[in-house]
RODO-2510 file (C-alpha; in nm, 4 decimals, decimal comma):
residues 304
     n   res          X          Y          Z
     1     x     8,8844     8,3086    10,1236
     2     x     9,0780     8,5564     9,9017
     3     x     9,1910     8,8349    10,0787
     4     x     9,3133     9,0328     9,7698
     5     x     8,9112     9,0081     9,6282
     6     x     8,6594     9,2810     9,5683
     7     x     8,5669     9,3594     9,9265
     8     x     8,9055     9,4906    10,0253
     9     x     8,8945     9,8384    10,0002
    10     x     9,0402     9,9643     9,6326
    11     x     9,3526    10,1717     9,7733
    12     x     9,4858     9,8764     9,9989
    13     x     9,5269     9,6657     9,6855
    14     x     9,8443     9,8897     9,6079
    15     x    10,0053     9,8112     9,9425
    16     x     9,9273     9,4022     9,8437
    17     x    10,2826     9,2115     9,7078
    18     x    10,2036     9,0445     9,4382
    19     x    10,2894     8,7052     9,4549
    20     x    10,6076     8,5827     9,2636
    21     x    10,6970     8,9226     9,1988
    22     x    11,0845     8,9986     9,2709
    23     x    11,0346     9,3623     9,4431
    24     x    11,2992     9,6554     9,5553
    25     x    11,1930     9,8178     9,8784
    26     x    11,3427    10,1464     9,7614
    27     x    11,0226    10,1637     9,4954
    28     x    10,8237    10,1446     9,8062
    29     x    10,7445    10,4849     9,9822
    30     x    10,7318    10,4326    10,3399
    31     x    10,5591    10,8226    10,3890
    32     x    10,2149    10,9680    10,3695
    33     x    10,1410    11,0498    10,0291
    34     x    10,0645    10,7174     9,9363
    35     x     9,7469    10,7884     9,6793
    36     x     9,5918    11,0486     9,4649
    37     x     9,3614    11,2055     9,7670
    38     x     9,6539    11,2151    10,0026
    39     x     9,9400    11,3983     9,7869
    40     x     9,6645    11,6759     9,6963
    41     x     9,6363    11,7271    10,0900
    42     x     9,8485    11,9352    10,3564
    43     x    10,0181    11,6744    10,6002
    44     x     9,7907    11,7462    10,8408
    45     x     9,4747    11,7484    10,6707
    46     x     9,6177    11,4062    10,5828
    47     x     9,6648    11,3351    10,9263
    48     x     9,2858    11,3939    11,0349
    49     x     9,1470    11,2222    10,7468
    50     x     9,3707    10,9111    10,8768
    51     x     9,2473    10,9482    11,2416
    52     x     8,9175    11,0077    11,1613
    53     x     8,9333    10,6421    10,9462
    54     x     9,1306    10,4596    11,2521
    55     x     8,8457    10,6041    11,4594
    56     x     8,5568    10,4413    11,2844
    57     x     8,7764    10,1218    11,1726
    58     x     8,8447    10,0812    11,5733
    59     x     8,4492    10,0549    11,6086
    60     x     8,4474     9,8234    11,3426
    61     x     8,6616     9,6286    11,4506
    62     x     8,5115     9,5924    11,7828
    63     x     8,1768     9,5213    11,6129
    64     x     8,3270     9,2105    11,3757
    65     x     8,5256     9,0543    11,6698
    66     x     8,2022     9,0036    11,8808
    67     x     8,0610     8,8394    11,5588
    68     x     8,3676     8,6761    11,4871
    69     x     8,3427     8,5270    11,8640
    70     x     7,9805     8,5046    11,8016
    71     x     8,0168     8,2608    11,4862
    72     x     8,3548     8,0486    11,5898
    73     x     8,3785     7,9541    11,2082
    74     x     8,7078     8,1813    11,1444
    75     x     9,0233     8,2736    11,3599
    76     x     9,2151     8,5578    11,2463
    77     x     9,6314     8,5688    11,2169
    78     x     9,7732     8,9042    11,2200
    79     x    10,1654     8,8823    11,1595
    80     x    10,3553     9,2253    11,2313
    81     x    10,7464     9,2227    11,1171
    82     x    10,9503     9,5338    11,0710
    83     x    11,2880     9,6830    11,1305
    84     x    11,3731     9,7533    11,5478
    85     x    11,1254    10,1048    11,6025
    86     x    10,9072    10,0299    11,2853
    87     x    10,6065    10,0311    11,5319
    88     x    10,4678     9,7147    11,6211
    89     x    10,3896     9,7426    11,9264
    90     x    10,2157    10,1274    11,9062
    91     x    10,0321     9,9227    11,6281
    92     x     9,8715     9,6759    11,8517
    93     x     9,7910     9,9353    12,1137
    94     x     9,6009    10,1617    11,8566
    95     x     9,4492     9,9221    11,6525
    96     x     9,3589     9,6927    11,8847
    97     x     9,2136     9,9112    12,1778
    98     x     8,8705     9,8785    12,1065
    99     x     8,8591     9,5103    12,1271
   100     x     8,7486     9,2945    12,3766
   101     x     9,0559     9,1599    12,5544
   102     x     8,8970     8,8047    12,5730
   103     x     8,8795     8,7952    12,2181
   104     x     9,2366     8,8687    12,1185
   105     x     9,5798     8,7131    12,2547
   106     x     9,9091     8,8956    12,1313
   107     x    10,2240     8,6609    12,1222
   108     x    10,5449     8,7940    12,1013
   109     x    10,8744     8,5680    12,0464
   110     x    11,2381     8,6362    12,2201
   111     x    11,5447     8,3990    12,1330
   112     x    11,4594     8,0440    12,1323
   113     x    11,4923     7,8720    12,4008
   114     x    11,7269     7,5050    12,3896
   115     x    11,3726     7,3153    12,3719
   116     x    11,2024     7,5142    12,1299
   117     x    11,5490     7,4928    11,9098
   118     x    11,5801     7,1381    11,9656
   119     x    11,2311     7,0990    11,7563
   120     x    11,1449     7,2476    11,3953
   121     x    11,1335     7,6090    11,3670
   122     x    10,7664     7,6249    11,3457
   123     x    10,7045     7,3955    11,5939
   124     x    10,7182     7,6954    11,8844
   125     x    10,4478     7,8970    11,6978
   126     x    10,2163     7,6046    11,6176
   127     x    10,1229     7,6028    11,9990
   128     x     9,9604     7,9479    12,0428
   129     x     9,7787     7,9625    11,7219
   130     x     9,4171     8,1333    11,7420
   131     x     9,1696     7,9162    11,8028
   132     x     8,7886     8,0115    11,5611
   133     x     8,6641     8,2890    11,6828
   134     x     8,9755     8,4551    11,8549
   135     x     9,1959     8,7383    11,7001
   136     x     9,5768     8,5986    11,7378
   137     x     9,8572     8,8594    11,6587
   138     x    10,2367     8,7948    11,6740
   139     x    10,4531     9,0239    11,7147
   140     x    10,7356     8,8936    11,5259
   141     x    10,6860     8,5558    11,3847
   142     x    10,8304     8,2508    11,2397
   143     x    10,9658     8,4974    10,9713
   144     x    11,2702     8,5728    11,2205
   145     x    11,4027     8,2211    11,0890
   146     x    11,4059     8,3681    10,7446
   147     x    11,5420     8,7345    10,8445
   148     x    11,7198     8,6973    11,1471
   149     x    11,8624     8,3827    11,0738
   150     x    11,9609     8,4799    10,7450
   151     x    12,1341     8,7615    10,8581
   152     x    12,2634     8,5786    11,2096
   153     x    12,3249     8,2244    11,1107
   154     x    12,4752     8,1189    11,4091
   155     x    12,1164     8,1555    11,5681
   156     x    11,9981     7,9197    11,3714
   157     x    11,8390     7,6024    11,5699
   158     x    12,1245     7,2904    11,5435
   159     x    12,0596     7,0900    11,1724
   160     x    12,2143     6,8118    11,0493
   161     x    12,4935     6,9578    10,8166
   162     x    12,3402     6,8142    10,5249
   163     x    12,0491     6,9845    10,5676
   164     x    12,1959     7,3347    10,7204
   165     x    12,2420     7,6434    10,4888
   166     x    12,5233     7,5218    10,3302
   167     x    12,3305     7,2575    10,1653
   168     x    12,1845     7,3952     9,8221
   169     x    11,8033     7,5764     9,8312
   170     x    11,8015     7,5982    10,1598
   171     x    11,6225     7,9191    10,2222
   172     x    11,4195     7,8546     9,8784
   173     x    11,3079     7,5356    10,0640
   174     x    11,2232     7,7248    10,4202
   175     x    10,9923     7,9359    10,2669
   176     x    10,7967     7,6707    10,1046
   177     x    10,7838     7,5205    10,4312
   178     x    10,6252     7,8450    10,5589
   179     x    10,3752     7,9057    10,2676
   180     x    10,2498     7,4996    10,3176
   181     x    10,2347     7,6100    10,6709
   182     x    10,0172     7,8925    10,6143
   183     x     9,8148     7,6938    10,3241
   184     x     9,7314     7,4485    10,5743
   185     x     9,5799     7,7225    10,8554
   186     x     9,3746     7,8916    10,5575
   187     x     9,2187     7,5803    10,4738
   188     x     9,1332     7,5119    10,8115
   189     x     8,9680     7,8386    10,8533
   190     x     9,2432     8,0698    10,9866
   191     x     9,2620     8,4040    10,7407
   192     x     9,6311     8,5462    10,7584
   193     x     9,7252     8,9009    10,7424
   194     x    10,1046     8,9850    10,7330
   195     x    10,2299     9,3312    10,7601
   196     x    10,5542     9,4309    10,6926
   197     x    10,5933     9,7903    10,8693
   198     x    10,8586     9,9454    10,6089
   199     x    11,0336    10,2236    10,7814
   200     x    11,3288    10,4255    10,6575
   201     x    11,6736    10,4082    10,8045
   202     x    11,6563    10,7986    10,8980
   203     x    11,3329    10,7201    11,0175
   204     x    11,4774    10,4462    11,2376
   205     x    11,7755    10,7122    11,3727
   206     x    11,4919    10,9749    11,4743
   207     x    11,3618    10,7406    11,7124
   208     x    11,6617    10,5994    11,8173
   209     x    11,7800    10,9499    11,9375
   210     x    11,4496    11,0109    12,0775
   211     x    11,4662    10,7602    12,2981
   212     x    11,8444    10,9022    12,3987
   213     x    11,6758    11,2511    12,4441
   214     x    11,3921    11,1410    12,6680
   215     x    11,4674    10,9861    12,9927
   216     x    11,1098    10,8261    13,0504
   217     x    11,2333    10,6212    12,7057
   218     x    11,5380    10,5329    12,8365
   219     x    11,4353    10,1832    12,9189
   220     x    11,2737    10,1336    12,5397
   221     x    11,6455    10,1951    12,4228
   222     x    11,8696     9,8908    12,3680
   223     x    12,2599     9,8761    12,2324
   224     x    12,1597     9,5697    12,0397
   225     x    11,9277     9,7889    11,8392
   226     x    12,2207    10,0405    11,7164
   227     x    12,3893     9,6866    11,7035
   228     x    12,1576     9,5267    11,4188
   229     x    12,1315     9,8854    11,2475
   230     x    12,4741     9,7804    11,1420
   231     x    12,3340     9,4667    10,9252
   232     x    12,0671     9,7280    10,7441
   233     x    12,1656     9,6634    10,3719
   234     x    12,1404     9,2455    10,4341
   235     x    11,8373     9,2984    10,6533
   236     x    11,6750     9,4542    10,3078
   237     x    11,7852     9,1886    10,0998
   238     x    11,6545     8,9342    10,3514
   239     x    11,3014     9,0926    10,3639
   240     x    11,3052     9,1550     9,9749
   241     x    11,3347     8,7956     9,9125
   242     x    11,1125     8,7024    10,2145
   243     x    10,8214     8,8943    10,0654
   244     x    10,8660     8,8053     9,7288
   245     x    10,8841     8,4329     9,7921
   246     x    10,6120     8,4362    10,0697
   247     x    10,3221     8,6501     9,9372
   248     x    10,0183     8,4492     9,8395
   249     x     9,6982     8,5177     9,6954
   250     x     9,5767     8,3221    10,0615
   251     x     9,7923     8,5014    10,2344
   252     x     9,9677     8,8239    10,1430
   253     x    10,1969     9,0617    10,2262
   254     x    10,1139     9,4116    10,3164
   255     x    10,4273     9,6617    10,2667
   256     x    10,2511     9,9338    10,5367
   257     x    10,4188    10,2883    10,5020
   258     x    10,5503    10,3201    10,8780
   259     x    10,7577    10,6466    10,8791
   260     x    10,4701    10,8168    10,9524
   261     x    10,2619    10,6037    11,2133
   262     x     9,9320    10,7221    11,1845
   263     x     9,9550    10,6072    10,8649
   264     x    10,0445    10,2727    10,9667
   265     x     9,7794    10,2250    11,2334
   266     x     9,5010    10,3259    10,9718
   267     x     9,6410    10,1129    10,6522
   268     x     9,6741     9,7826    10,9619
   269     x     9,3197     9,9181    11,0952
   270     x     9,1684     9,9191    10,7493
   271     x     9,2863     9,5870    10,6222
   272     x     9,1896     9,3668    10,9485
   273     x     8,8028     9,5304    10,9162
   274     x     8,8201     9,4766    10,5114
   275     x     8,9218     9,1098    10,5695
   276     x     8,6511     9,0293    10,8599
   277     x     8,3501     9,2092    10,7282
   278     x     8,4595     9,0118    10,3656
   279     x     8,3372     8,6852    10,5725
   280     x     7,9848     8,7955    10,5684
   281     x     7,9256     8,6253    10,9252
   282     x     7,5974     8,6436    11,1234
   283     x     7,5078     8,5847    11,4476
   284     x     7,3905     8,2371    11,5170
   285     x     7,0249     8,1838    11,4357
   286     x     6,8180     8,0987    11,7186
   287     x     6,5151     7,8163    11,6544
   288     x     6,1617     7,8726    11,7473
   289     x     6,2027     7,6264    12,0609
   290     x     6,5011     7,8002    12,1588
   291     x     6,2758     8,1603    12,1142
   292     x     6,0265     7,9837    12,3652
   293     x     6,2610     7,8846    12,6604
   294     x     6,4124     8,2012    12,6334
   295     x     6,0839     8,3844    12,6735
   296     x     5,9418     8,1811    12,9532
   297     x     6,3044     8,2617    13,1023
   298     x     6,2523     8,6055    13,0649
   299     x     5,8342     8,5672    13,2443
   300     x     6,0255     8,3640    13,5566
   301     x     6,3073     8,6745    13,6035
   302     x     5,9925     8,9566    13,6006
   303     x     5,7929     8,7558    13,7773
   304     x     6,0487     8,8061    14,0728
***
């Protein structure tokens, strides 16, 4: 399936890397006004319009993950990455809330541990893949080995030396790994949607201090945050590349505007429904027999 194709709604297309492209994220607006209808509105008369589209998307949602279930032809990948505070987790919460819990596992992925760096880097996300007819997000991905990694090489899992960065096209060579990867789930009936939640650095002090200013949001504040705010020039280079090298037509990028995060929630919100209802799935078709046993099931239980 091509996720880029005429069912996706016209203004996501803009927010869609185009594959092969070398990009900037400075040409990328991470605010509100992101179209035509937007910039002729107030900021909040944008902000209802938004609300009012995450409210209906939410029932959507809810809608194509019971056919989704229903079907078990497709499983659905939903990849979140952004800077620390970009808003992955409110994401999930908002998006998701309307869905049943059965039908959607989150996986989120902390420093590897000496088994899971003793494999291939993929090898720890491989195992909690979404099986047809779940929803599967992760919250943070195998792209950490291609960000973090880059930026942090001593967290990199132990590699021969001959193979380690040091060794020419190394990174060039990772993310082909990733893209086969991800050609391999799509062709086995996983769609992929990958959002990158592109927040601004004084974005990303505001709710740093916020969380200094608050003391219920004490315990959401962590030194290693203002720690990696240090590496935020490299950490744009790293995600430049990333996207650039890693957008495909069967599985894109999204660059979601996240300073403002009702906008994020609806662009996420509005892509997942675009993607789903694009599979034009049905409820399985019950046969005449089946019609019969379920009607003399139905005589037995009001016969009680």
């Amino acid at each position: 399936m091509d996720i880029t194709g005429p069912h996706v709604k016209k203004y996501l297309k803009k927010f869609i890397v185009e594959p092969e492209k070398k990009l900037k994220l400075k040409d990328y607006d991470p605010g509100w006004a992101q179209n035509e209808t937007l910039k002729q509105m107030s900021e909040d008369a944008a902000q209802d319009l938004l609300q009012q589209m995450l409210e209906k998307d939410r029932a959507q949602l809810n809608e194509a993950q019971a056919l989704l279930a229903a079907s078990g032809q497709y499983s659905i990948l939903i990849v979140l990455q952004g800077m620390d505070t970009a808003g992955k987790d409110g994401t999930i919460r908002h998006v998701m809330s309307g869905v049943n819990p059965q039908g959607c596992a989150v996986h989120g992925f902390k420093v590897p541990s000496s088994e899971e760096h003793a494999h291939d880097f993929l090898w720890r996300y491989y195992h909690v893949l979404p099986e047809r007819g779940m929803i599967g997000i992760f919250n943070r991905s195998y792209y950490e080995d291609v960000l973090v990694v880059r930026v942090h090489p001593e967290r990199m899992e132990q590699l021969p030396e001959k193979l380690g960065p040091e060794s020419g096209g190394f990174w060039k060579a990772r993310y082909q790994d990733i893209n086969a990867f991800e050609r391999h789930l799509v062709q086995n009936g996983t769609i992929i949607l990958k959002f990158f939640l592109h927040i601004s650095k004084d974005e990303q002090k505001k709710r740093l201090l916020a969380r200094l200013e608050d003391k219920d949001k004490y315990w959401k504040f962590s030194t290693a945050d203002l720690a990696e705010r240090q590496y935020w020039d490299k950490y744009v280079i790293a995600y430049e590349e990333m996207l650039a090298a890693t957008s495909t037509e069967y599985a894109p990028w999204f660059i979601v505007p996240a300073d403002y995060k009702w906008v994020a929630r609806t662009v996420v919100a509005e892509a997942i429904t675009s993607a789903i209802s694009g599979l034009d799935l049905s409820y399985p078709k019950v046969s005449d027999e089946q019609v019969k046993i379920l009607m003399d099931a139905k005589r037995q239980l009001e016969a009680e």
